[in-house]
Residue frames as qw, qx, qy, qz and C-alpha x, y, z in Angstrom:
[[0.539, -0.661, -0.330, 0.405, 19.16, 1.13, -16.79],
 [0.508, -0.244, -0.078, 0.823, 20.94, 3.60, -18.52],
 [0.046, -0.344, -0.270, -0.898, 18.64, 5.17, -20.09],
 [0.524, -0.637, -0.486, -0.289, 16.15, 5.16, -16.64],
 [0.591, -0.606, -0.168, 0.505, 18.45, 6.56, -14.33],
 [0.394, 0.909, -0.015, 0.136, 19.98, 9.22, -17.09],
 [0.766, -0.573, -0.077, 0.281, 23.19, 8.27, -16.47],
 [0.140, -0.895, 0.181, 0.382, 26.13, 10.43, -16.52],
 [0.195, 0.470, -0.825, -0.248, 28.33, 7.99, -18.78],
 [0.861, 0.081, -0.337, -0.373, 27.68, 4.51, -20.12],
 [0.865, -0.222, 0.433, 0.126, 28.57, 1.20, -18.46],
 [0.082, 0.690, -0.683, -0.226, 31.55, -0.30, -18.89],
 [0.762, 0.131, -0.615, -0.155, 31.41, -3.89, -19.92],
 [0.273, -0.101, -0.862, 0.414, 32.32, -4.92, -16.04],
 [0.331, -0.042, 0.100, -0.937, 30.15, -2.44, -15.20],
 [0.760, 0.036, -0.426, -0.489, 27.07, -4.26, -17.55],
 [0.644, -0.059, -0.763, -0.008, 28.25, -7.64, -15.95],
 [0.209, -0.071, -0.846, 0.485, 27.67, -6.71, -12.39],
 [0.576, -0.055, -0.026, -0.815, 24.49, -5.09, -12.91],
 [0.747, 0.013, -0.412, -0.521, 23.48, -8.44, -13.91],
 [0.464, 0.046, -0.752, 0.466, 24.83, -10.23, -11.68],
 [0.199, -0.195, 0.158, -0.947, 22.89, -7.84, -9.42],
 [0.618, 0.114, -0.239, -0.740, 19.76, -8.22, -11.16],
 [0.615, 0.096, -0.775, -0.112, 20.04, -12.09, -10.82],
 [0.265, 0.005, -0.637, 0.724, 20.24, -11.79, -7.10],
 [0.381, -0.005, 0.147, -0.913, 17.58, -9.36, -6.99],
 [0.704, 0.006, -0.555, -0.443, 15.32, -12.10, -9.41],
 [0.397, 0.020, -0.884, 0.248, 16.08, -15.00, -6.60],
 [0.007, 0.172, 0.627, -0.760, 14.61, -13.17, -4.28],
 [0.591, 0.144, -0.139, -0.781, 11.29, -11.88, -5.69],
 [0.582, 0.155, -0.763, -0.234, 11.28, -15.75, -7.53],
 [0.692, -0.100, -0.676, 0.233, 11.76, -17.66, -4.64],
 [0.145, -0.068, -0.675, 0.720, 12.20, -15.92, -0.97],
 [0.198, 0.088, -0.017, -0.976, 9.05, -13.88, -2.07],
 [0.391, -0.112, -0.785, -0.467, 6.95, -16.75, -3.18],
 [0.818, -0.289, 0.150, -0.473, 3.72, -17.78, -1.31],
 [0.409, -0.530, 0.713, -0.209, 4.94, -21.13, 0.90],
 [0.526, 0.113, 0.834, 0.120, 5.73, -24.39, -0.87],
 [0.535, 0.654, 0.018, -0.534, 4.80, -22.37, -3.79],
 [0.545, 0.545, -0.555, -0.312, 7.39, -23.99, -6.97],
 [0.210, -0.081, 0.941, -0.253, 7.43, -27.25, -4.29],
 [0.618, 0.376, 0.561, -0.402, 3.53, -28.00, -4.84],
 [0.588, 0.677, -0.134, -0.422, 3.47, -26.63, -8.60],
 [0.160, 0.462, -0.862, -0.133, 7.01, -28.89, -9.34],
 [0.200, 0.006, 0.973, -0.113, 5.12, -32.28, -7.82],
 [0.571, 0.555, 0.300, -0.525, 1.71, -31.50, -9.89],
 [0.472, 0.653, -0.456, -0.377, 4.05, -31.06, -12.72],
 [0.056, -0.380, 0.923, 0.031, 5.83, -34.18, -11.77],
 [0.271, 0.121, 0.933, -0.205, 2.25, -36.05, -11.47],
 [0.653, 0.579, 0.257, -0.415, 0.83, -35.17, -14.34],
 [0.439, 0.699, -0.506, -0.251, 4.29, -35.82, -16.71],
 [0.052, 0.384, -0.919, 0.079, 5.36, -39.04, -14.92],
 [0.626, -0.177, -0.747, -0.137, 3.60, -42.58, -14.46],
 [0.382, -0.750, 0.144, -0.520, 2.27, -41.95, -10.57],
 [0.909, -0.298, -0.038, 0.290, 4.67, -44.85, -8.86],
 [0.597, 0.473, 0.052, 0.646, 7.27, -43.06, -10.77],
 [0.043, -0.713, -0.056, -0.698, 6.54, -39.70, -9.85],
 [0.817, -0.519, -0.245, -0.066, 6.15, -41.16, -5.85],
 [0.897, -0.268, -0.023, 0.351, 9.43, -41.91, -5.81],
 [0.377, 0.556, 0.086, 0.736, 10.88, -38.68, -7.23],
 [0.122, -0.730, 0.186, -0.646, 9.49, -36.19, -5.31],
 [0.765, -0.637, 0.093, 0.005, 10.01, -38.44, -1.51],
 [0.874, -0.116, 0.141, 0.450, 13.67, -39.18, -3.03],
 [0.374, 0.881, 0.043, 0.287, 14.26, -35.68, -4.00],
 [0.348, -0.866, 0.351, 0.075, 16.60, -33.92, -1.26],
 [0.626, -0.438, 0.566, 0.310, 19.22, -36.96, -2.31],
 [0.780, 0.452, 0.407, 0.147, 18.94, -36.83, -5.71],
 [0.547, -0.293, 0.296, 0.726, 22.17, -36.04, -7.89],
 [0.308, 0.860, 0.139, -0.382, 21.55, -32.87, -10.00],
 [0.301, -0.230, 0.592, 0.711, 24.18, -33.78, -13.03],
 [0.056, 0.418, -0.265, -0.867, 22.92, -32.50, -16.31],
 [0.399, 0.078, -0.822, -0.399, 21.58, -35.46, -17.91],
 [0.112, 0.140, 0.930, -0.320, 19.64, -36.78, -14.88],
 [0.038, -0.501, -0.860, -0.084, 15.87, -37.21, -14.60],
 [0.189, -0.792, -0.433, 0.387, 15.06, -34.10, -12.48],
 [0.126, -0.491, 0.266, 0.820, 17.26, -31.44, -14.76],
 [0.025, 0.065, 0.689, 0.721, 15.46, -32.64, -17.65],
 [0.196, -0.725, -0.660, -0.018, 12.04, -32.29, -15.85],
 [0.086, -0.803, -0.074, 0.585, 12.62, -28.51, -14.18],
 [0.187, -0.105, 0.500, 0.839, 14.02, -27.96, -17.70],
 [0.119, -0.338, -0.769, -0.530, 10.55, -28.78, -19.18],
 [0.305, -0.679, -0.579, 0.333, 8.72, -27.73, -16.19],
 [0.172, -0.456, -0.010, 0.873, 10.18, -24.12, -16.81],
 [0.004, 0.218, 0.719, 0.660, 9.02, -24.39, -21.06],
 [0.350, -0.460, -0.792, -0.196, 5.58, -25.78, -20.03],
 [0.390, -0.663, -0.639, 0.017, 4.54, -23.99, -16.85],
 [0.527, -0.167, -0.172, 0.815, 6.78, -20.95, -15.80],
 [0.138, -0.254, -0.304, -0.908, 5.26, -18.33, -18.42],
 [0.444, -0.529, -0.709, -0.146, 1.85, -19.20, -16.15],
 [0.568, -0.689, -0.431, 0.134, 3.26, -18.81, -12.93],
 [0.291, 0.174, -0.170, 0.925, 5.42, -15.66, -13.00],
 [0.231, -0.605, -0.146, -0.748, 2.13, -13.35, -12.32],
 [0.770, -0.517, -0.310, -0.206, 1.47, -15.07, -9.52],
 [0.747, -0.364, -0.222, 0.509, 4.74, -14.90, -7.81],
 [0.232, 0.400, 0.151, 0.874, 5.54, -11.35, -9.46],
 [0.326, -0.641, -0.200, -0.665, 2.57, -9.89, -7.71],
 [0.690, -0.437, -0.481, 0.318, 4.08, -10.60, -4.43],
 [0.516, -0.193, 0.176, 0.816, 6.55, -8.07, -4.85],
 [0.206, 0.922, 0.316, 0.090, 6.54, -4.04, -5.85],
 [0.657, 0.001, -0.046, 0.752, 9.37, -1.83, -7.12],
 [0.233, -0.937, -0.184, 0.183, 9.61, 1.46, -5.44],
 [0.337, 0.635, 0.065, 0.693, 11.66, 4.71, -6.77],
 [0.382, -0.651, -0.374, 0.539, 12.96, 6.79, -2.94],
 [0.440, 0.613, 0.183, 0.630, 12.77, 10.35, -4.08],
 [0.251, -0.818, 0.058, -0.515, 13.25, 12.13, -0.60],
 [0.159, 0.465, -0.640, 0.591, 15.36, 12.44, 2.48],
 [0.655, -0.525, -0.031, -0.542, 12.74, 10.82, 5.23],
 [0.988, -0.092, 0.012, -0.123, 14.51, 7.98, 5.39],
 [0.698, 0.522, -0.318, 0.374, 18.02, 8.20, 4.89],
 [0.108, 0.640, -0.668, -0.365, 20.43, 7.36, 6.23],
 [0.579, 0.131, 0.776, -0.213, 18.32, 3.67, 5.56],
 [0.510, 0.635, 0.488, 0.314, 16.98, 4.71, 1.95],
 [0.133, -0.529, 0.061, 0.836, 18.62, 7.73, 0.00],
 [0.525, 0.685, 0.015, -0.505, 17.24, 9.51, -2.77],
 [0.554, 0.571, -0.510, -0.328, 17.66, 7.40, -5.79],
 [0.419, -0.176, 0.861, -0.230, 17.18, 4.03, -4.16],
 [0.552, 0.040, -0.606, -0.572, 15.39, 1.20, -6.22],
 [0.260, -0.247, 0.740, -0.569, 13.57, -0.89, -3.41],
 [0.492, -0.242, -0.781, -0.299, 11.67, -4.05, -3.54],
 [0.531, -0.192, 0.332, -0.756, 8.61, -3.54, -1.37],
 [0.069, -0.063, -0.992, 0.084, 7.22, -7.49, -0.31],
 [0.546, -0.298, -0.366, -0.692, 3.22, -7.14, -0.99],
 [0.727, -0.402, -0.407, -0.379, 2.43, -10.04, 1.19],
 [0.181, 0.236, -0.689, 0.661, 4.60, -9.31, 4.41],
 [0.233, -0.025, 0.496, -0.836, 1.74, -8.69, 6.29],
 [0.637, -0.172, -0.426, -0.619, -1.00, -10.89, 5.39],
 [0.884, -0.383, -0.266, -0.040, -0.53, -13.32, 7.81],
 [0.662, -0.241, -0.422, 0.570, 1.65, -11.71, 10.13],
 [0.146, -0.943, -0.174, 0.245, 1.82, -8.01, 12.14],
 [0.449, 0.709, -0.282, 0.464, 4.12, -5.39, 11.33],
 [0.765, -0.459, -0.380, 0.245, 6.78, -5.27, 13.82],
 [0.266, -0.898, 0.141, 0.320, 8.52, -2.87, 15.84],
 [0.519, -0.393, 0.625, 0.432, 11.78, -1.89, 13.56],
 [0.536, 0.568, 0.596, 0.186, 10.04, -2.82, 10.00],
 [0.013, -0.409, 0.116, 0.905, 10.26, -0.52, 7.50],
 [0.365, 0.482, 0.779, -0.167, 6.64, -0.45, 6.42],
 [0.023, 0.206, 0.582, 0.786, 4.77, 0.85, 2.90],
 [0.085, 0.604, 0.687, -0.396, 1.69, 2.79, 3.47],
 [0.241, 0.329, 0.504, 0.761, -0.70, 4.92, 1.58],
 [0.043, 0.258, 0.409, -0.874, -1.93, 7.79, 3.72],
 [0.217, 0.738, 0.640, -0.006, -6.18, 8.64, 3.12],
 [0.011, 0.917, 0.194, -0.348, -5.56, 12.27, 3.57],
 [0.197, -0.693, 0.390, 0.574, -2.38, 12.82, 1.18],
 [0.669, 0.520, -0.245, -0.470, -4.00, 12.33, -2.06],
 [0.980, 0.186, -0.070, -0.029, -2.78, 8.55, -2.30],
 [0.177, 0.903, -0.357, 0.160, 0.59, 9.33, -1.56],
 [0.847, -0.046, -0.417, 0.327, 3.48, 5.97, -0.90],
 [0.301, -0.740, 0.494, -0.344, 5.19, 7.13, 2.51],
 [0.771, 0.062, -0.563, 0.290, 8.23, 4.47, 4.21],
 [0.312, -0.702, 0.254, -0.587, 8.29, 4.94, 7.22],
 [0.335, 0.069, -0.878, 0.336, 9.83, 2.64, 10.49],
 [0.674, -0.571, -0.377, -0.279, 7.29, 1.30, 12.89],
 [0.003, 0.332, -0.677, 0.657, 8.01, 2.31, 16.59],
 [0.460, -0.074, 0.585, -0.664, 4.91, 1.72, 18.48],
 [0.088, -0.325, -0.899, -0.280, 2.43, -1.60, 17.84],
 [0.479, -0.557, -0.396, -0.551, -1.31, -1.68, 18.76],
 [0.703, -0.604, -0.363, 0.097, -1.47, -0.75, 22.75],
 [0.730, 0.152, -0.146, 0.650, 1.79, 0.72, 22.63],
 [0.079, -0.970, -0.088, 0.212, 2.50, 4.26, 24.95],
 [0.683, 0.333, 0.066, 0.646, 4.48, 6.63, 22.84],
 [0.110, -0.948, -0.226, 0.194, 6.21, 9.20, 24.19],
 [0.722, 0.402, -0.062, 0.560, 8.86, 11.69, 22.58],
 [0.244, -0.959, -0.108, 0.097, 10.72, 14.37, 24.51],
 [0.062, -0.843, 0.377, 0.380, 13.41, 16.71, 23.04],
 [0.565, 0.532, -0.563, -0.284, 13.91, 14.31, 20.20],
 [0.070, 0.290, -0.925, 0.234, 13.89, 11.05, 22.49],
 [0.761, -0.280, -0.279, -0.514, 11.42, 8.40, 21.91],
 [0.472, -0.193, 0.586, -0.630, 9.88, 6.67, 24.66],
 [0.605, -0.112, -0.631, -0.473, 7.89, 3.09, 23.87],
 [0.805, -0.406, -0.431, -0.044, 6.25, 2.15, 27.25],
 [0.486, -0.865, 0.118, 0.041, 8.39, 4.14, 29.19],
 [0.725, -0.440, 0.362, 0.387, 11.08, 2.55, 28.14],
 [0.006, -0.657, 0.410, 0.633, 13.91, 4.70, 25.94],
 [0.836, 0.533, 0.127, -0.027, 14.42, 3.74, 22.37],
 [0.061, 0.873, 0.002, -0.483, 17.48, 3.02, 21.29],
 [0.704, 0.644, 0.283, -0.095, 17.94, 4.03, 17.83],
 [0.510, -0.336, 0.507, 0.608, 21.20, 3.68, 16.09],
 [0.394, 0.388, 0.672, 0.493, 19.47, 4.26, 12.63],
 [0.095, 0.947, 0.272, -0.146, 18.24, 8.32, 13.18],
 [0.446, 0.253, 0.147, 0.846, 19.66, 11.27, 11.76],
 [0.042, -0.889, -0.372, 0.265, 18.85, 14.45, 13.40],
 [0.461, 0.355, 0.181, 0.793, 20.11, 17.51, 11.35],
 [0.011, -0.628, 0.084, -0.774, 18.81, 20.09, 14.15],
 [0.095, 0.199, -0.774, 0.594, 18.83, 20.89, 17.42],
 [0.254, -0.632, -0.680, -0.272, 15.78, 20.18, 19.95],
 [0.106, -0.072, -0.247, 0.960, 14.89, 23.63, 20.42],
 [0.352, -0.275, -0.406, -0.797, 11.30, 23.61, 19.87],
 [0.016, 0.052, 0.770, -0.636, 9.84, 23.36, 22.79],
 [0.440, 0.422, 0.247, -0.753, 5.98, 22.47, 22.46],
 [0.453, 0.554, -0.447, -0.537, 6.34, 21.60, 19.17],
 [0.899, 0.029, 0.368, -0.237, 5.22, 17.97, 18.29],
 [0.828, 0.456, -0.304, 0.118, 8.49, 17.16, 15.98],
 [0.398, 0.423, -0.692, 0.429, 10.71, 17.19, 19.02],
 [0.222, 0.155, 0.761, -0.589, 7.84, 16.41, 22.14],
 [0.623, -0.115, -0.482, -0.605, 4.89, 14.54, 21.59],
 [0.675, -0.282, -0.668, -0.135, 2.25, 12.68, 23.38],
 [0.362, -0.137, 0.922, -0.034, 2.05, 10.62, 26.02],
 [0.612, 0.283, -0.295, -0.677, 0.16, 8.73, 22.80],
 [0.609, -0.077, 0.783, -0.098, -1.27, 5.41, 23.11],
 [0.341, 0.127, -0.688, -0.628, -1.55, 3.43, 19.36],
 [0.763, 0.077, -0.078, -0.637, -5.09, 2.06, 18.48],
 [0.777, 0.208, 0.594, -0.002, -6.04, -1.28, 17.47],
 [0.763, 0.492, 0.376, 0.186, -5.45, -2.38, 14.12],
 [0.297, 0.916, -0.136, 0.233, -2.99, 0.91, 13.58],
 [0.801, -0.097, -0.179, 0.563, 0.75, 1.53, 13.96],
 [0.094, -0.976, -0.035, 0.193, 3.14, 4.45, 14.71],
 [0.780, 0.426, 0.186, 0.420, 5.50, 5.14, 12.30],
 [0.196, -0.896, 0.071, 0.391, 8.81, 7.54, 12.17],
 [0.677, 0.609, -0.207, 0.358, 10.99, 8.41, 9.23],
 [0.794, -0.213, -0.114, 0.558, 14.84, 7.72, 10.46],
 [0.357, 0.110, -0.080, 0.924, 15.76, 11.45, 9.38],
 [0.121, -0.632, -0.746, 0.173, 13.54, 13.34, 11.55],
 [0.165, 0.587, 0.066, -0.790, 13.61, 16.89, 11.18],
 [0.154, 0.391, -0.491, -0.763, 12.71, 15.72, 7.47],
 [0.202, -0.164, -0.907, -0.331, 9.95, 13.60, 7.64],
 [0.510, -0.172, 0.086, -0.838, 5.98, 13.92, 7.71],
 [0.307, 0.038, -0.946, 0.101, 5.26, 10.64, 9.85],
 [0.369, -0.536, -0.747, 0.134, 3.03, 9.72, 12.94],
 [0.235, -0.417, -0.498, 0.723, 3.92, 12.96, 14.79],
 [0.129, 0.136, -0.244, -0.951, 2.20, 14.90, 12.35],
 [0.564, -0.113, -0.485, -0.659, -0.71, 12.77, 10.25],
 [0.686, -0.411, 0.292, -0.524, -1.09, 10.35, 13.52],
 [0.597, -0.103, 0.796, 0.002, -0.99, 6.30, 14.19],
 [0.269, 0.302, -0.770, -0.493, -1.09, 4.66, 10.58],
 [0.818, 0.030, 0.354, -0.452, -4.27, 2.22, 10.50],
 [0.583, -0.112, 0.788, 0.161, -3.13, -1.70, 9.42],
 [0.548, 0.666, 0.494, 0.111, -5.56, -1.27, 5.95],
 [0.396, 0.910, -0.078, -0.094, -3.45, 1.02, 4.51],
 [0.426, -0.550, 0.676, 0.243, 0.26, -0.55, 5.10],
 [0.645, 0.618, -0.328, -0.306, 0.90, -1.90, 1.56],
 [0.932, 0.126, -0.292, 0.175, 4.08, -3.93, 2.64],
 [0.576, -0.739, 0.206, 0.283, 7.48, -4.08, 3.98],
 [0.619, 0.621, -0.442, 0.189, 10.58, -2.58, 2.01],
 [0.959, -0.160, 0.112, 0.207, 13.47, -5.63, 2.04],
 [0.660, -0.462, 0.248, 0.538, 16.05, -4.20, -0.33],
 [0.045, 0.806, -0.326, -0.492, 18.14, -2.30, -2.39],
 [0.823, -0.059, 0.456, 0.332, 18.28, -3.14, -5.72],
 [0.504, 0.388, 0.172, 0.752, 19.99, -0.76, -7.92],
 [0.421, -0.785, -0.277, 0.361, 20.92, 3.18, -6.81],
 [0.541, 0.479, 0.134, 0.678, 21.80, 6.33, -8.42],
 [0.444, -0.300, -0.188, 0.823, 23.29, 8.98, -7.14],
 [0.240, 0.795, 0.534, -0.160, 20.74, 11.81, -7.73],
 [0.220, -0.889, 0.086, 0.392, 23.39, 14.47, -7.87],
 [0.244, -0.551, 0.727, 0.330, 26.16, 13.16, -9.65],
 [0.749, 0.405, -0.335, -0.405, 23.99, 10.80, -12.30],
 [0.278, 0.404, -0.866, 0.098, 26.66, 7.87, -11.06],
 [0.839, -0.249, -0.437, -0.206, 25.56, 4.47, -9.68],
 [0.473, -0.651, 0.487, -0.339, 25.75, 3.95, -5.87],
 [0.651, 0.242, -0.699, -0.169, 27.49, 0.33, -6.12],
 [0.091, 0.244, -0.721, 0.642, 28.05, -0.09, -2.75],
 [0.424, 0.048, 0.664, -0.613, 24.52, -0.35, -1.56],
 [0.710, 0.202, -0.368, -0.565, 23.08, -2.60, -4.54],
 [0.688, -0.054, -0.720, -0.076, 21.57, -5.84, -2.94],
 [0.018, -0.271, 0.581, -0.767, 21.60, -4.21, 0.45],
 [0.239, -0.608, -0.757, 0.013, 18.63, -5.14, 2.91],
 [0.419, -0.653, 0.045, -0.629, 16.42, -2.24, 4.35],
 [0.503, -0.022, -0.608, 0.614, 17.71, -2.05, 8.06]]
């Protein structure tokens, strides 16, 4: 990390230990919140019914929840072997849930600041909508392939409407504890501080970066279609100060609000 962030000075030995400590956290998630459902549950009772006699193995996995995890039992020496034997397999498969993202601009902040590290969730959205709030991955057609984060405001059906720097969803205000405006609204006309009324498509979203005079979002490239959202970024897991070279400690393990 220290040489991939160029930091200003080297870790200090506490330093080094709460990275990892960090990094361990970070792993749980990806590993396990991130997994596809009943994912190391199914793969752990396969493992169990192909390593154990199948009465045996019956009574393990229906007597699990009560079973005593000391060191020597049955089940620590099976997830022991179960890791050996079957782990190196199934990392790709839970790995490719998950995507680590690099924030190198101001659209988003104060929610993501330059030098965020951010774990984007691949399969948020396979079997569910984005929702209002989200803070959604997407890879614009027209901007040469380009990753934009950006917060959904408006679903499919939704009327959006913005005036002097105040969004509207269905008539009814927004409101948004999580913007940053860094100018007045003096632009009368001008579709970064009055837009619409705009109704969102089918299958597409409207999207708004949280620091708005500094972000090229819906009011500019339009409603975001549903095939191009990539995922949803979850959290913060490691942050350098862009300026200063110095690690942001404070917002490592943070969720995306």
């Amino acid at each position: 990390m220290e040489v991939e962030s160029d930091l200003a000075s080297p870790f200090t030995s506490s330093e080094k230990e709460r990275i990892a400590q960090s990094f361990v956290r970070s792993l749980k998630v990806m590993l396990f919140d991130l997994a596809p459902t009943n994912f190391w549950e199914d793969h752990l009772a396969q493992y169990y019914a192909s390593t154990l006699p199948t009465p045996e193995a019956r009574r393990l996995v229906e007597g699990y929840g009560s079973e005593i995890l000391i060191p020597t039992s049955k089940v620590q020496e099976l997830r022991r072997n179960f890791v050996a034997d079957r782990l190196p397999s199934l990392l790709p498969a839970v790995r490719a849930q998950s995507h680590l993202l690099h924030i190198s601009n101001d659209a988003m902040v104060p929610a993501l600041l330059p030098g965020d590290h951010v774990i984007m969730h691949r399969a948020a959205y396979h079997a569910a909508e984005p929702r209002r709030g989200d803070v959604v991955v997407y890879r614009y057609p027209d901007e040469n392939g380009t990753l934009f984060l950006h917060r959904v405001i408006g679903v499919p059906g939704d009327r959006i409407d913005i005036r002097h720097q105040v969004v509207s969803v269905n008539d009814d205000t927004v409101t948004e504890p999580y913007v940053q405006h860094t100018d007045r609204s003096n632009m009368t006309g001008n579709v970064r501080d009055n837009l619409g009324p705009v109704t969102v498509p089918p299958d597409a979203y409207f999207v708004l970066g949280d620091n708005r005079e500094e972000s090229l979002d819906s009011r500019f490239l339009g409603p975001i279609g549903k095939e191009y959202i990539l995922g949803q970024a979850l959290f913060i897991y490691w942050s350098v100060d862009p300026g200063t070279r110095t690690p942001r400690w404070n917002r490592l393990n943070q969720p995306v609000h």
